[in-house]
One Martini backbone bead per residue (centre of mass of N, CA, C, O) as a GRO file, in nm:
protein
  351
    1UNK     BB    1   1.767   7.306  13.956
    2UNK     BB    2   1.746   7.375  13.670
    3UNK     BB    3   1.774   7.660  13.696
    4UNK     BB    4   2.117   7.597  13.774
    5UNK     BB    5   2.174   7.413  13.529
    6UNK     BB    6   2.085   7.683  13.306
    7UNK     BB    7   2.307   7.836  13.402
    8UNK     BB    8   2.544   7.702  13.373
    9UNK     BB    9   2.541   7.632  13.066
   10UNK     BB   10   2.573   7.944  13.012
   11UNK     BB   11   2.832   7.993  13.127
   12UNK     BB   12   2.980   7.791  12.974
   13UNK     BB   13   2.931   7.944  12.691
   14UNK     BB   14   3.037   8.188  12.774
   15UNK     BB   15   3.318   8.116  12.824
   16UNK     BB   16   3.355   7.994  12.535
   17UNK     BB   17   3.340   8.264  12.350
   18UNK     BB   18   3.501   8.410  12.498
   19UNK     BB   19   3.756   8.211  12.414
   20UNK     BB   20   3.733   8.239  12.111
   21UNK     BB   21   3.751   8.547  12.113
   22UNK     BB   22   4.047   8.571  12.225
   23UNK     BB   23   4.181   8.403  12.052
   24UNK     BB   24   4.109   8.543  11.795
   25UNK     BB   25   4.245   8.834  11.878
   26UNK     BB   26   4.531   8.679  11.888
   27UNK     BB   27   4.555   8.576  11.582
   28UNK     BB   28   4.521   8.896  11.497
   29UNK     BB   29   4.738   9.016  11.614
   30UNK     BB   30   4.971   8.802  11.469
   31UNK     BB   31   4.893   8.919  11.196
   32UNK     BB   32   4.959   9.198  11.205
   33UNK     BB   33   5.237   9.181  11.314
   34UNK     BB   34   5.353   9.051  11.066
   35UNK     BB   35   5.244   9.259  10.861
   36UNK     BB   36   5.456   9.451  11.006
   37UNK     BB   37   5.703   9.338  10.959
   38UNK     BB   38   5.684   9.314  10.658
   39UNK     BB   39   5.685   9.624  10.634
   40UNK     BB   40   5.937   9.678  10.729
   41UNK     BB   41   6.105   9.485  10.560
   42UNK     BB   42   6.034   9.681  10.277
   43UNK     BB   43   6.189   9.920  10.373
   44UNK     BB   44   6.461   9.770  10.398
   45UNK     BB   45   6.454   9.687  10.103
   46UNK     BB   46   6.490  10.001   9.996
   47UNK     BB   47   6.677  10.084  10.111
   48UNK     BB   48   6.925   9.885  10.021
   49UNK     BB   49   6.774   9.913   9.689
   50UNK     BB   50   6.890  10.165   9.642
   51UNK     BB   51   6.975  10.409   9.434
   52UNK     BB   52   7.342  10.512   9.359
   53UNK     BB   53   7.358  10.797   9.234
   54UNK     BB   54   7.411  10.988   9.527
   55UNK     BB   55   7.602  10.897   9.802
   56UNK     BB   56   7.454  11.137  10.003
   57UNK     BB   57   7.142  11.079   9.910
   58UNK     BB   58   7.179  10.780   9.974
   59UNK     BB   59   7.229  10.825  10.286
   60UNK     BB   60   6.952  10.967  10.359
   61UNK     BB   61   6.749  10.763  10.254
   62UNK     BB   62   6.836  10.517  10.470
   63UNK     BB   63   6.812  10.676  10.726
   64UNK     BB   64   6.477  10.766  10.694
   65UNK     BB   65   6.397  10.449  10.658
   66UNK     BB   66   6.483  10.370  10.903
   67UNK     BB   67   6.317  10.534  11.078
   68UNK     BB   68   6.029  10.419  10.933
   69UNK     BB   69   6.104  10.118  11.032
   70UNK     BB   70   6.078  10.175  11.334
   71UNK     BB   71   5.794  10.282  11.332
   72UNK     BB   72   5.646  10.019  11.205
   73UNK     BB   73   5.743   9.864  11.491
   74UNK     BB   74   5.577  10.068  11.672
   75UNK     BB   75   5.262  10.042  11.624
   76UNK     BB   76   4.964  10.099  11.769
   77UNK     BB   77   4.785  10.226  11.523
   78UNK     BB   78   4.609  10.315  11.230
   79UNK     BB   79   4.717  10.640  11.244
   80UNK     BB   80   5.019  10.551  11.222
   81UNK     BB   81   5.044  10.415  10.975
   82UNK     BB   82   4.952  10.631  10.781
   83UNK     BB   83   5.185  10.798  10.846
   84UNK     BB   84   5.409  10.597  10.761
   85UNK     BB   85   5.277  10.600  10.444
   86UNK     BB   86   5.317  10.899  10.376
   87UNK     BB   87   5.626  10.903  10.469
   88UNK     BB   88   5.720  10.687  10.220
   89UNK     BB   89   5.577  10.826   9.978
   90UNK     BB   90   5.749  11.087  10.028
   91UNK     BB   91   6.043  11.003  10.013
   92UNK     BB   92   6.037  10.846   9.750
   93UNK     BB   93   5.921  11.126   9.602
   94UNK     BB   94   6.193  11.265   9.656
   95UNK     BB   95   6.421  11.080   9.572
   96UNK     BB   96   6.358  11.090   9.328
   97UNK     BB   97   6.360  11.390   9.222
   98UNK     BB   98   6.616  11.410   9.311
   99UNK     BB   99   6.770  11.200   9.094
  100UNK     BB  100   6.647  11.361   8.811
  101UNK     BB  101   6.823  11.650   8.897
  102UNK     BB  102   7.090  11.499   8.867
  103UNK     BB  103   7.032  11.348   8.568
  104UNK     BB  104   7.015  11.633   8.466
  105UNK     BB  105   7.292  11.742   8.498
  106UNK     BB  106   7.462  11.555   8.426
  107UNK     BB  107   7.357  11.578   8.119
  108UNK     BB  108   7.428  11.875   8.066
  109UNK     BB  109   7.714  11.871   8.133
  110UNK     BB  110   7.773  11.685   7.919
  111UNK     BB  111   7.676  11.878   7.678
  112UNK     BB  112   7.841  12.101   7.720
  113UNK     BB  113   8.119  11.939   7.666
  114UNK     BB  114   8.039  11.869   7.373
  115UNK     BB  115   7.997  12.151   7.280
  116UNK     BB  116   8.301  12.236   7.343
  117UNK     BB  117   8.478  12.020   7.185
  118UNK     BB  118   8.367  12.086   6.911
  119UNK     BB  119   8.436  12.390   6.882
  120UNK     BB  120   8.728  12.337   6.938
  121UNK     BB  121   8.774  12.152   6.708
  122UNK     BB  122   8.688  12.342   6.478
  123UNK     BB  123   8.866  12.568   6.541
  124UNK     BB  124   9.116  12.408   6.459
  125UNK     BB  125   9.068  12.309   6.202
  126UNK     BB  126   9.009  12.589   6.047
  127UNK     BB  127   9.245  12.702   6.074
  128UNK     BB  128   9.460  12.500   5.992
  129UNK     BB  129   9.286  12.502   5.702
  130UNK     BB  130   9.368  12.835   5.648
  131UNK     BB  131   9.695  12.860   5.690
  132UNK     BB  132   9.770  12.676   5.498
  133UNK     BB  133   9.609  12.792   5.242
  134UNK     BB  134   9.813  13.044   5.261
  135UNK     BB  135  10.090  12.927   5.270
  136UNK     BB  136  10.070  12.794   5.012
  137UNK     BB  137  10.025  13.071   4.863
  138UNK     BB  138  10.286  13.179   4.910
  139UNK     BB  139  10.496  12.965   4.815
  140UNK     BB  140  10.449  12.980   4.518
  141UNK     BB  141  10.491  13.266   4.488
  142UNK     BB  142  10.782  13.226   4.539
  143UNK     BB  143  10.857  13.069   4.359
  144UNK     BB  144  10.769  13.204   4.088
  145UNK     BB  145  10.938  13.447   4.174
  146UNK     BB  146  11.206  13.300   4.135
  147UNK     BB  147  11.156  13.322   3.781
  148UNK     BB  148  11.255  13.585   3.777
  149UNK     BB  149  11.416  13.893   3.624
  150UNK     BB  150  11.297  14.070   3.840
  151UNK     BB  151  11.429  14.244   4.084
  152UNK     BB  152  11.167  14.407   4.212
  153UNK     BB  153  10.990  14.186   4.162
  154UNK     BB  154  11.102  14.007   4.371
  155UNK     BB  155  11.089  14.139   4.618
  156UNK     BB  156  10.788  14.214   4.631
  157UNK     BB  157  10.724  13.904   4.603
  158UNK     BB  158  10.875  13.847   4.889
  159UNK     BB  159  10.773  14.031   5.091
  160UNK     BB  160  10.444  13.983   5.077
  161UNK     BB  161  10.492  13.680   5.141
  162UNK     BB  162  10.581  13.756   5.421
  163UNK     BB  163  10.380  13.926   5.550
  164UNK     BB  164  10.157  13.678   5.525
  165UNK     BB  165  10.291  13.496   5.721
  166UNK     BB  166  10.276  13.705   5.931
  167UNK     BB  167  10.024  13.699   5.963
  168UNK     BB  168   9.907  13.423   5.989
  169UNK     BB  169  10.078  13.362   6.241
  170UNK     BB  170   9.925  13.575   6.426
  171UNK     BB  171   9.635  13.396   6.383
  172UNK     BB  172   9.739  13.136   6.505
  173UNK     BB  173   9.846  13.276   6.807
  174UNK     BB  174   9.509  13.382   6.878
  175UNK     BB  175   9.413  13.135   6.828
  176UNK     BB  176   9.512  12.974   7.058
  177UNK     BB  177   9.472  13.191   7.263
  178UNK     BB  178   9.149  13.085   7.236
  179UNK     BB  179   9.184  12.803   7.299
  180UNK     BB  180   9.322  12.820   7.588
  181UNK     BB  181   9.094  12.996   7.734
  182UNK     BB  182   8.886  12.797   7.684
  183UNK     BB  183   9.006  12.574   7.861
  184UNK     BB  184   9.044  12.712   8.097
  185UNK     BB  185   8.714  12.742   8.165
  186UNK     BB  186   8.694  12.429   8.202
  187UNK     BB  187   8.875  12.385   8.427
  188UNK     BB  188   8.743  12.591   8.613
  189UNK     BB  189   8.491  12.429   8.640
  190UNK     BB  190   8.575  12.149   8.678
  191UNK     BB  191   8.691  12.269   8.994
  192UNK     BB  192   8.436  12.358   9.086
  193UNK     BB  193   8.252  12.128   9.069
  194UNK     BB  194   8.488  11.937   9.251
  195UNK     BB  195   8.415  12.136   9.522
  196UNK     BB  196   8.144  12.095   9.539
  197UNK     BB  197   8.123  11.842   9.582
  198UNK     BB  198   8.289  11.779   9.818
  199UNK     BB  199   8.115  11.964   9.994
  200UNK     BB  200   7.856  11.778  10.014
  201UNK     BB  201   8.028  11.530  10.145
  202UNK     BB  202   8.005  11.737  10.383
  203UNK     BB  203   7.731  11.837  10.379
  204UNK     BB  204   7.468  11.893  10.531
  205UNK     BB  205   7.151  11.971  10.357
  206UNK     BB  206   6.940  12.069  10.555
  207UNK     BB  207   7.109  12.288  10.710
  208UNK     BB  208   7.470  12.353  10.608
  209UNK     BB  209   7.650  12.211  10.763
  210UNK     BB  210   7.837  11.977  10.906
  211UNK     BB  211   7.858  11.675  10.926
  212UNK     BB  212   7.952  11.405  11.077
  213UNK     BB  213   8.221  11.310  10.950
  214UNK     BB  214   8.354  11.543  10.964
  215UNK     BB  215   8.354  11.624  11.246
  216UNK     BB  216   8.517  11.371  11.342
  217UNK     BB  217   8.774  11.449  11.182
  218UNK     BB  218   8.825  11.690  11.313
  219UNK     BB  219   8.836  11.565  11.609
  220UNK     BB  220   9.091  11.390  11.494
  221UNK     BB  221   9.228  11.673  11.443
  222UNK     BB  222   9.269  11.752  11.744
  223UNK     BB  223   9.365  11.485  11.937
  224UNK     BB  224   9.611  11.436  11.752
  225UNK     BB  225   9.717  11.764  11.808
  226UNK     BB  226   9.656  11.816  12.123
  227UNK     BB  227   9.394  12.044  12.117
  228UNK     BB  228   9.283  12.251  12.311
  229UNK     BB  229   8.876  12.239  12.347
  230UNK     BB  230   8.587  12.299  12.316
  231UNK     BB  231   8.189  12.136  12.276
  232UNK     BB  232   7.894  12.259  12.162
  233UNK     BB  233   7.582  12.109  12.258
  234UNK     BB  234   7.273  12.109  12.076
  235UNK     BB  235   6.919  12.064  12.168
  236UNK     BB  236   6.647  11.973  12.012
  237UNK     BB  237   6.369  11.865  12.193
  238UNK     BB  238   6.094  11.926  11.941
  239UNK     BB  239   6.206  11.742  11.674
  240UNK     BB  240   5.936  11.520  11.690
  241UNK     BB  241   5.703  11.719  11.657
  242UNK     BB  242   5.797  11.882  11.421
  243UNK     BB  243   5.809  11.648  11.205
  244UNK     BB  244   5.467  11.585  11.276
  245UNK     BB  245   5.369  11.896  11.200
  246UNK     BB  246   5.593  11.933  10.942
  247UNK     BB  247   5.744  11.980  10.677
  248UNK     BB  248   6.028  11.955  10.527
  249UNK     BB  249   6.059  12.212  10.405
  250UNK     BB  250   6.053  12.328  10.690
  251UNK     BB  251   6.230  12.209  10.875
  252UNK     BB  252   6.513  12.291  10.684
  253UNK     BB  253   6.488  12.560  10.721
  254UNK     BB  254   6.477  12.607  11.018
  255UNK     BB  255   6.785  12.459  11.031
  256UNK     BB  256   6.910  12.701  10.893
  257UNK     BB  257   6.836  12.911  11.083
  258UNK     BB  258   6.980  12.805  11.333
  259UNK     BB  259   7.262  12.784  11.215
  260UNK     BB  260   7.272  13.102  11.182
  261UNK     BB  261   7.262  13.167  11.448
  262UNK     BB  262   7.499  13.022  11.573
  263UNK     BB  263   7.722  13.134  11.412
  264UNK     BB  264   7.684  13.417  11.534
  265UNK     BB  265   7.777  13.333  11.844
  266UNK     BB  266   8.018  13.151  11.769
  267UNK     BB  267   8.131  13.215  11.524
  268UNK     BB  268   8.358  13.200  11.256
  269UNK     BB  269   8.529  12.994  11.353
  270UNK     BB  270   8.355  12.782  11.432
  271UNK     BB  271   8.307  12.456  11.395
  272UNK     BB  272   7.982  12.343  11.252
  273UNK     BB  273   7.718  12.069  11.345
  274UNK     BB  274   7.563  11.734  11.263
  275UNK     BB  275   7.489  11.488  11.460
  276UNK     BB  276   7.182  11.454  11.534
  277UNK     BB  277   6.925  11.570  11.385
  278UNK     BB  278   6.863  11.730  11.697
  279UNK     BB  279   7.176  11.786  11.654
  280UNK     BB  280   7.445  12.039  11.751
  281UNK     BB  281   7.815  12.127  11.688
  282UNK     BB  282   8.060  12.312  11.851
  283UNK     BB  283   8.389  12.429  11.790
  284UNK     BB  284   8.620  12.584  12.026
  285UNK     BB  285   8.843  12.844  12.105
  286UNK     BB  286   8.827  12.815  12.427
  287UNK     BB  287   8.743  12.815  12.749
  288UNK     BB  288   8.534  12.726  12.929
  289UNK     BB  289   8.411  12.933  13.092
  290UNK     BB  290   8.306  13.093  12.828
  291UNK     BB  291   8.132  12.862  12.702
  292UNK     BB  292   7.957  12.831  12.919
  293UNK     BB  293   7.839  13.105  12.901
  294UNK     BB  294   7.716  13.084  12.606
  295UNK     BB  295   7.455  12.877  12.697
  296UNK     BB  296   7.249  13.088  12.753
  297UNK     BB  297   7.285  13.275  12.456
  298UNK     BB  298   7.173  13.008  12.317
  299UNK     BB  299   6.898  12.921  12.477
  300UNK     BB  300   6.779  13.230  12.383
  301UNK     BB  301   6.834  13.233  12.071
  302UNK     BB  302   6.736  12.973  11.968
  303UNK     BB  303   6.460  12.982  12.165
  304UNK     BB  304   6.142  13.035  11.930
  305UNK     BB  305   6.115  13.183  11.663
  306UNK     BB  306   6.016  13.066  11.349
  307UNK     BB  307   6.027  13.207  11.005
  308UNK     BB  308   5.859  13.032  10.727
  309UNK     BB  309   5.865  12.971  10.397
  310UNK     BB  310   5.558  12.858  10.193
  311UNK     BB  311   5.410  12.888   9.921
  312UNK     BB  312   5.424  13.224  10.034
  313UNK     BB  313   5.378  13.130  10.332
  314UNK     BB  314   5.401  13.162  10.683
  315UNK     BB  315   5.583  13.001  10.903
  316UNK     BB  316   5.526  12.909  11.261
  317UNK     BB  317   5.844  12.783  11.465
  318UNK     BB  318   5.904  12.641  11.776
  319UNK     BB  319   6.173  12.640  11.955
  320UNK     BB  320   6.360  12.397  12.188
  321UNK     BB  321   6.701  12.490  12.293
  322UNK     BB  322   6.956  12.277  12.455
  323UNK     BB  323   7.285  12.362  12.622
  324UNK     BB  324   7.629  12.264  12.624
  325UNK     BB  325   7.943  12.140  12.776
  326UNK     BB  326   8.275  12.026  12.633
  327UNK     BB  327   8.602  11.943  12.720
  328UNK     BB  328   8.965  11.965  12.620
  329UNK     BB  329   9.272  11.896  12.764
  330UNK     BB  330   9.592  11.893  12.696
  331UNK     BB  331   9.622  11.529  12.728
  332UNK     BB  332   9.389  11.417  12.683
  333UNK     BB  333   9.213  11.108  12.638
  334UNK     BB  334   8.999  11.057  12.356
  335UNK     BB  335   8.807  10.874  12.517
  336UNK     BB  336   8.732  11.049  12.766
  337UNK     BB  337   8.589  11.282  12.546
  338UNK     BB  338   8.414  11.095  12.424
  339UNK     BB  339   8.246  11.016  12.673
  340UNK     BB  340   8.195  11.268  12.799
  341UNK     BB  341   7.993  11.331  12.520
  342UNK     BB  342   7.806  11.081  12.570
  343UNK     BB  343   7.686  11.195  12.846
  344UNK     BB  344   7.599  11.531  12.738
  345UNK     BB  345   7.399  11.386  12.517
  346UNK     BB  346   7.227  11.224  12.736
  347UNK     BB  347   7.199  11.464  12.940
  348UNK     BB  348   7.038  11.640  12.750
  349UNK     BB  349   6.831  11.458  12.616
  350UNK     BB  350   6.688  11.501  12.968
  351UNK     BB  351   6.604  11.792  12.999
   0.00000   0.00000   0.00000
């Protein structure tokens, strides 16, 4: 009887250790969670706090940072957590040298500015305070030669002076041509300058293609003007192991290299862009019978072996691309051509 009740007070003294340490290991999970909480909320406060240097630059960090803030929150393991950590830390040191590389730009551009005007301001003061003093120089010479009494000698003397601002004259409008060709040549490069800016603010840096935003735009200036086109949308399937598996140098030349391709498949025409991280889109002038063949030698060109240089040594990187197509026939409403698009990107992407 004894030891049936020696044995009940450990049973019972085992449950409730038991249950102590179910309780710690509770206590302990609610306290990680917090703590990734905090994490996640970190991140997501670099995000809105990132310093808005370059607006597309400051668009893709803040992109990248929410990747991060769901990665944090989505935790499961210690080994998750350090690449969460690895890949924070190369974030914010990528963005900040992408930052340190435009005030750099910017800053040689203004000394630029500032070399090229001071020589102008030099040129124009220079010229001008010589050609006046030669000015002055032959007015003199003129007035003297007025008081002469010798006619020939009146002559030379009013012919020279004639002569000397004719020269003047010559040397002031070669500089001035020579002034207006500065300007001209600084005209032209801020003209470049705004050129390239405006094409950067349109351009995914990633792959080359044309961002999300631009091609949205496309797309409402094809419904608008009610014009029937094709949508080729293309799904890199492996882009989330590619991701986790290459550094961002090896991903982002991978996704020019298959931009280069698609461009050459899809032709000159189609406006192609990156629509998301995963997945690209051409725009196509074709009937759709044509487009949906297109997408046979989509799948077999996108998909395969891509040979990507890193520090010298050459990275081979697998994709597997399905490609889908939807169309937009003249009259149809751009609301259900957009619906067709957005069942198509999710049907694409469970293939």
């Amino acid at each position: 009887m004894r030891s049936l009740k020696g044995t009940a007070v450990i049973s019972i003294r085992k449950s409730v250790s038991d249950l102590d340490r179910l309780d710690e290991m509770r206590k302990r999970d609610e306290i990680t969670n917090r703590i990734l909480d905090c994490y996640a909320l970190a991140i997501q406060s670099a995000a809105h706090y990132a310093v808005d240097v370059d607006p597309l630059l400051a668009a893709e960090h803040r992109a990248r940072l929410q990747t991060l803030e769901d990665k944090a929150r989505a935790v499961a393991s210690e080994a998750q957590l350090r690449d969460v950590q690895s890949s924070l830390r190369g974030e914010l040191r990528d963005y900040r040298e992408r930052n340190a590389e435009v005030l750099k730009k910017i800053h040689q551009e203004l000394e630029n500015a500032a070399a090229a005007m001071m020589i102008f301001a030099d040129t124009v003061a220079a010229n001008g305070t010589n050609h006046e003093h030669e000015v002055n120089a032959q007015l003199r010479r003129l007035e003297s030669t007025s008081h002469g009494t010798h006619i020939e000698e009146m002559r030379a003397g009013i012919g020279a002076a004639i002569e000397n601002i004719q020269s003047s004259i010559q040397q002031m409008q070669r500089g001035n041509q020579l002034i207006v060709s500065q300007l001209q040549d600084e005209i032209r490069i801020l003209h470049q300058q705004i050129d390239a800016e405006r094409k950067a603010l349109c351009t995914d840096r990633a792959s080359g293609a044309w961002n999300r935003q631009k091609m949205e735009q496309h797309i409402d200036n094809l419904l608008g003007q009610n014009q029937p086109f094709c949508l080729l949308l293309v799904w890199v399937r492996n882009y989330k192991r590619l991701e986790s598996q290459f550094s961002r140098n090896v991903l982002e030349n991978t996704l020019k290299a298959l931009f280069t391709r698609l461009a050459a498949i899809a032709g000159h025409e189609a406006v192609i862009g990156r629509w998301r991280e995963d997945q690209f889109v051409a725009v196509l002038d074709l009937i759709p019978g044509h487009a949906i063949s297109l997408t046979a030698e989509v799948n077999r060109k996108l998909s395969g072996g891509y040979s990507v240089q890193e520090n010298g040594l050459a990275q081979k990187v697998a994709v597997q691309a399905v490609a889908g197509v939807v169309d937009r026939l003249r009259g149809v409403d751009g609301g259900k051509f957009r619906e067709k698009l957005d069942q198509l990107s999710i049907a694409i992407s469970g293939a």
